[in-house]
C-alpha positions in Angstrom: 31.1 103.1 14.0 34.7 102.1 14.7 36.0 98.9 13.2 38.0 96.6 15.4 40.0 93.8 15.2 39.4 90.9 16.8 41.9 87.7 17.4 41.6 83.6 17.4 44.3 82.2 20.1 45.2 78.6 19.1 47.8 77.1 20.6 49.9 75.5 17.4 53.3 74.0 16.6 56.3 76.2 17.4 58.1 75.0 13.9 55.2 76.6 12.1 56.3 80.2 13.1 58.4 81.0 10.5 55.7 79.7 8.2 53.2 81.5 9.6 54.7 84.7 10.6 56.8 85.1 7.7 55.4 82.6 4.7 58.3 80.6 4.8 58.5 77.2 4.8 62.2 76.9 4.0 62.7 75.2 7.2 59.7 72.6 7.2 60.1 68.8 6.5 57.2 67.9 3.6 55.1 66.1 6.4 55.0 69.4 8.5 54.1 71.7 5.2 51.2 69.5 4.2 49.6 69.2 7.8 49.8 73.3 8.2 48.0 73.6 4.8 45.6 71.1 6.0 45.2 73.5 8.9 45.3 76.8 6.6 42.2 75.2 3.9 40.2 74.7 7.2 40.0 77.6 9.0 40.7 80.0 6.0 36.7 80.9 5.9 37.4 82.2 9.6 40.8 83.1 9.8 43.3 85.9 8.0 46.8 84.1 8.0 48.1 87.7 6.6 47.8 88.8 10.2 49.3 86.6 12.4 51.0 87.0 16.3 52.8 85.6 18.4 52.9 87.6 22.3 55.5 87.9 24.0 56.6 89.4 27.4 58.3 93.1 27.5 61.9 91.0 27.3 60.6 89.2 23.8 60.3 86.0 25.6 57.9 83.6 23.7 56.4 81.1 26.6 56.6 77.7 25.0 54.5 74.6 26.3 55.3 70.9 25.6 51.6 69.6 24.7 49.9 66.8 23.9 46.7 68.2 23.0 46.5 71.1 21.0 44.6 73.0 18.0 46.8 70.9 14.9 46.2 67.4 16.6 43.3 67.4 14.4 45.2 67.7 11.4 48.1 64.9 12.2 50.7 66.5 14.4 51.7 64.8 17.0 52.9 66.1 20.5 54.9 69.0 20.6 56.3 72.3 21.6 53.6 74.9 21.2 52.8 78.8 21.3 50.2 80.5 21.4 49.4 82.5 18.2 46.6 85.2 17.8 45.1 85.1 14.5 43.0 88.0 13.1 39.3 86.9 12.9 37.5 88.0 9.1 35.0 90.6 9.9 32.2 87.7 7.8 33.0 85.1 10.1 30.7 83.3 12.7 34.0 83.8 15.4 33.6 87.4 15.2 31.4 89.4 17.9 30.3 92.5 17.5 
């Protein structure tokens, strides 16, 4: 049996990609740091935050998107610049398919 790994696209706040991608939250307002940990506690069952991506073309171009609706508006942030990010799935987890 070969394992593979699977990924969770959410489309989430550009300013959370050095927090994300790198654990730091140096450059986060307090506001912004406690709505990504509200989105961190729920979908930590589901979701590795060690393994986190961001694609990008062959030129490193990130495509940005102003959006209204989004996967953090549940959690308090408003309209904003977003990327898509490809989070690695836990292998116990009812998003993974085998």
């Amino acid at each position: 049996m070969t394992d593979t790994f699977q990924y969770h696209s959410l489309y989430l706040p550009n300013f959370w990609g050095s927090a994300l991608l790198n654990n730091d939250y140096s450059g986060l307002e307090e506001e912004d740091i406690k709505e990504l940990n509200l989105f961190i506690e729920h979908w930590q069952d589901d979701l590795d935050f060690t393994i986190v991506d961001v694609p990008s073309d062959r030129n490193a171009y990130i495509s940005s998107s102003f959006m209204t609706y989004h996967d953090a508006k549940d959690f308090g942030v408003l309209a904003c610049d977003c990327w898509e990010y490809k989070i690695l799935i836990k292998p116990k987890s009812s998003l993974y398919s085998n």
